[in-house]
N, C-alpha and C positions, 0 to 999 in steps of 0.2 A: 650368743648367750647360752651359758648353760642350762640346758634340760633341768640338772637335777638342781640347783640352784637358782630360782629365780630373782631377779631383782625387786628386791621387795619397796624401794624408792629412797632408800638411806645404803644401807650397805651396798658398793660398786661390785659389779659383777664384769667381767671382761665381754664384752659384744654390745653390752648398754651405750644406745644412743645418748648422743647431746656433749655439751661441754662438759659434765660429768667426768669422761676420759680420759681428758686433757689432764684435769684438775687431777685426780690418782696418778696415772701415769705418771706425771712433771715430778712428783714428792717421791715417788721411788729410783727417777733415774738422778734428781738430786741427793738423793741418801748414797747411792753407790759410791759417792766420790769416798766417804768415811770409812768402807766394810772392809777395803780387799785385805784377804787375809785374816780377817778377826771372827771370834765369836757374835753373830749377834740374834738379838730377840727383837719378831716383832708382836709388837702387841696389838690384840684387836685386829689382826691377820686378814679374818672375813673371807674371802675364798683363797686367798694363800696365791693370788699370781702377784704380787708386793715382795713376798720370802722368797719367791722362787728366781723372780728377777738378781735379787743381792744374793742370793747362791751363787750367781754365776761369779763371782768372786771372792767372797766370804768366804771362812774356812766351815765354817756351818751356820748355819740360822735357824732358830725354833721359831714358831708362830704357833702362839696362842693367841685363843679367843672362847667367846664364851658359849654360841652357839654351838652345838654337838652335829647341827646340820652341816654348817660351815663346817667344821673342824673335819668329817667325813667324807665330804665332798674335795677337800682340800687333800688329804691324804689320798685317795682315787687318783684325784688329775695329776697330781704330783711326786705320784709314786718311784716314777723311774728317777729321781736324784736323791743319790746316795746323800749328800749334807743336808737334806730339811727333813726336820721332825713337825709336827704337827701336835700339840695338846688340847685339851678343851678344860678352861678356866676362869676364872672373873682375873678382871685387871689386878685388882687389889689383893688376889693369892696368885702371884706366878708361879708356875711349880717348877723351877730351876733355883739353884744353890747361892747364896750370898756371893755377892764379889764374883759370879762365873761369865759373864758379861760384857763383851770391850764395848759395841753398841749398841741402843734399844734407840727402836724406832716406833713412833704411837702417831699414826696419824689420823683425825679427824675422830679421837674417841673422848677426849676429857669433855666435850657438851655433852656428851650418854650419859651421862654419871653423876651423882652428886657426892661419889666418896672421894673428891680429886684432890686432896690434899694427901689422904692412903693415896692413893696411885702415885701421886710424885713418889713420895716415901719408900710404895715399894721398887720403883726403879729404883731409885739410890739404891735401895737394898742388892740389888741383882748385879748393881755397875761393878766392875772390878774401879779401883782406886786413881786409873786414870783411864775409864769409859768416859764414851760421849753420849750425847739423850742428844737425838732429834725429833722434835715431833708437833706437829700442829693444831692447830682450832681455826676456827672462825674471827673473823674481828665481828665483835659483834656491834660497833659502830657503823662499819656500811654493811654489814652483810643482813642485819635486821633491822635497826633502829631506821635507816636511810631509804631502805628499801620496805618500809612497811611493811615486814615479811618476817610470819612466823614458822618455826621448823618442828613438825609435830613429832622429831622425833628427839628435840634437843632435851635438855634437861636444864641445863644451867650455859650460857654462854659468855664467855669473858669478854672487857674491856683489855687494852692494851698491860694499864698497872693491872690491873688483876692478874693478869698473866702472869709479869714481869713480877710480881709479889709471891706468887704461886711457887717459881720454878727457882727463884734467888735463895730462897729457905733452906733447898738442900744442893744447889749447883749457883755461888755465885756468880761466876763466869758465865756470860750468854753472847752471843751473836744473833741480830735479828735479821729476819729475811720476809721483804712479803711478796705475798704472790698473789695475782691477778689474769685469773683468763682472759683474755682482750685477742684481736684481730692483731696484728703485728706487721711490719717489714723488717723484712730480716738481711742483713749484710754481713759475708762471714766470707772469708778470704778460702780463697779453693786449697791452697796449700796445708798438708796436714799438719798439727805442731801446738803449745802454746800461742798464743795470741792474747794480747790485751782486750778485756772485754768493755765496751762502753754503754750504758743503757742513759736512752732520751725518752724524757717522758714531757710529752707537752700536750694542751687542751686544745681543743677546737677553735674558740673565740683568741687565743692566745698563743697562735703555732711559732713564734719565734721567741718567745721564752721556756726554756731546755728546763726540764730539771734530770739530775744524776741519779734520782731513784723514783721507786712507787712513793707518791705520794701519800694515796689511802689505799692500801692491800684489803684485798677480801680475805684473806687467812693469814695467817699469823703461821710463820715456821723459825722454830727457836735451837738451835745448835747450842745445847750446854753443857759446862764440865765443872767439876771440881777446882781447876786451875788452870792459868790463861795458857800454859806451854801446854797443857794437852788440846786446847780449844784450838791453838794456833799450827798446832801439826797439820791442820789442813787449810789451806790459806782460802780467803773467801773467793767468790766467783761466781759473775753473773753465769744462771746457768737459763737457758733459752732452749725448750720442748717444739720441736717444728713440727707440723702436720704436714707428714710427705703426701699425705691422698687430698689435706685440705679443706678435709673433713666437713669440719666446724664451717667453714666458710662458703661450702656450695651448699650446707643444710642453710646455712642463714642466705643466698640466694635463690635459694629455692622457696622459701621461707617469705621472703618479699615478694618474686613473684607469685606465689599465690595468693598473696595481701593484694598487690597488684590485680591479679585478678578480679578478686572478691569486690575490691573499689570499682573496679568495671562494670562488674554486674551489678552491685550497689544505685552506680551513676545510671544505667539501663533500666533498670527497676524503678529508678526516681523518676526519668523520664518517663515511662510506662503510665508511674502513677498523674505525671501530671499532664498526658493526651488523656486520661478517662477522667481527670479532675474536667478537663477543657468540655470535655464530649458530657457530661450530666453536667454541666453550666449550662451547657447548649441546647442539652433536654427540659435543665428546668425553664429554660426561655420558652420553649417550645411549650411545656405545660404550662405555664404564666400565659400564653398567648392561646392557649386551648381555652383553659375558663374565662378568657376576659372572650372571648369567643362565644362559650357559655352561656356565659352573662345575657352577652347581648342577643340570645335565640331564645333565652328564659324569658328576656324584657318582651321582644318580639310576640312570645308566646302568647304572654301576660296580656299586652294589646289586643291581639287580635281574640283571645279569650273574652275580655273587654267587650269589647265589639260584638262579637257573636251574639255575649249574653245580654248586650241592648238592641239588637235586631231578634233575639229569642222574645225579650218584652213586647215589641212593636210588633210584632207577629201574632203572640197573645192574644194583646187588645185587638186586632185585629180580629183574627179567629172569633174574639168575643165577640166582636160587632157582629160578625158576618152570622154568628147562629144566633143574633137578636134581628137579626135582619131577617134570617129563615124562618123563625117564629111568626115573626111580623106579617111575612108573606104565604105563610102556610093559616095563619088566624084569617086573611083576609080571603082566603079562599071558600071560605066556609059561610050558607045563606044564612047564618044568624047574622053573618056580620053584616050583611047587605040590606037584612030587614032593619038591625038597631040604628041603622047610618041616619034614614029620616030626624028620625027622634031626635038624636045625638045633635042635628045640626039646628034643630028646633029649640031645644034646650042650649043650646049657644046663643042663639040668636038673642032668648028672651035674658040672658044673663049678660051677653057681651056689651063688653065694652066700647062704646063709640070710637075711640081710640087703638083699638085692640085690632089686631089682625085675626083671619077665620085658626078657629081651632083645631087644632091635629085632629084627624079621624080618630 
């Protein structure tokens, strides 16, 4: 990836990871089959390795665009070929001469834009009288609506007739093509040459029913002209971008396995969680079985508290007898007591009752 150009996550810069790649790459080695030999323009350029490819048999190509980063950065990397110029412009002023033009290539610009009815207009302007316009967009049937996916850098994105109503106005003649990055098998005969090309496209749930083309394309690529014998000077042809290193496809196994992974450690970490769910189940048994434990050394406690505190009573009276007791026996130690005893039992006597037992001293 370029230093001086970053990928800012809409304009492709050549070293940018992901299907990105594919997706540019596929639309310019597609356009090459139209150039050789001819003037052409591309529009919306962005870092100029799209002009520099169709240089290689074009009789020249200009790329414009609007950034003056891009435009600078494009003119540096791609200084040593003598056929590309480089300008900086908006789509809607090209700065190249009426009718100087065999083909203009715009891909992935009319969503940037909302003057896109100018932009058709000024290509027409730019075409010589039997140029061809290739150039693409998004379907924005699967590529947003299906995908629930918005592109913060789109402006306006087309349905199929929008399009098709867009580019008929000033080129009725169109050929469509659509394209979809997908995983592929690819069968292509070793000898070099024309070859018939045949494309199958079938579903998963339904792998023995063929069809002959993309059924729903993620972008839209529109070869148009003025008239059918200029559109027909290049006959159509499935054209198939292989990925010699495979790219795409060890990033997407790499990609699983570390999904793969991550479910592993996921599934480890569940279990994790659910020995220490088992182990504090086990603890709160173990604390359920401490306070009922508790319990019963509180109750325990409680009892024999009980108890003390009626043997503390019984103790008491006790104590109280015994120092009425000492009283008792300390008064009778004394000779008053010994003199008043006579008396005492004299005055019993003349009182008591026949009936009555002797009276306490």
């Amino acid at each position: 990836m370029s230093a001086e150009l970053p990928f800012t996550g809409e304009r492709f810069v050549p070293g940018t990871k992901g299907e990105i790649w594919v997706e540019h790459w596929h639309r310019y080695h597609f356009a090459a089959r139209w150039v050789g030999g001819k003037r052409v323009l591309d529009a919306a350029c962005g870092e100029g390795y799209g002009s520099a490819l169709l240089a290689r048999t074009a009789a020249h190509v200009t790329g414009v665009d609007l950034s003056p980063a891009a435009v600078d950065h494009a003119r540096a990397e791609y200084a040593g070929l003598g056929n590309v110029a480089f300008a900086c412009a908006p789509c809607t002023g090209l700065p190249v001469g009426d009718g100087s033009i065999d083909v203009a290539v715009s891909f992935e610009t009319l969503e940037h834009i909302a003057e896109q009815e100018a932009f058709v207009d000024e290509l027409a302007r730019v075409l010589a009288p039997g140029g061809v316009l290739i150039l693409s967009c998004p379907n924005r049937l699967e590529y947003s609506d299906k995908r629930a996916f918005a592109n913060p850098f789109h402006v306006r994105e087309l349905y199929r007739e929008e399009l098709a109503q867009l580019v008929a106005r000033r080129f009725p003649e169109c050929a469509w093509y659509g394209q979809r990055p997908t995983f592929f098998s690819l069968i292509a005969p070793e000898a070099p040459g024309p070859a018939a090309a045949q494309l199958v496209e079938v579903d998963e749930a339904r792998p023995a029913e063929a069809r002959g083309r993309i059924e729903s394309p993620l972008y839209f690529l529109v070869v148009a002209s003025r008239t059918r014998a200029d559109l027909e000077a290049v006959a159509p042809a499935l054209s198939v971008l292989s990925d010699r290193g495979d790219w795409v496809h060890r990033d997407y196994e790499k990609v699983m396995g570390e999904l793969q992974q991550c479910v592993a450690r996921a599934d480890s970490l569940v279990e994790q969680v659910a020995v220490r769910e088992r182990s504090v189940m086990q603890l709160q048994d173990e604390v359920r079985a401490a306070l009922g434990a508790k319990m019963t050394v509180e109750a325990e406690i409680a009892r024999i508290a009980g108890t003390l505190a009626e043997r503390d009573a019984v103790l008491a009276q006790r104590d109280g007898a015994l120092v009425e007791a000492a009283r008792e026996i300390e008064r009778r130690r004394g000779w008053r007591w010994w003199l008043r005893l006579p008396f005492v039992r004299l005055g019993w006597l003349a009182q008591r009752d026949p009936d009555a037992g002797p009276p306490h001293p």
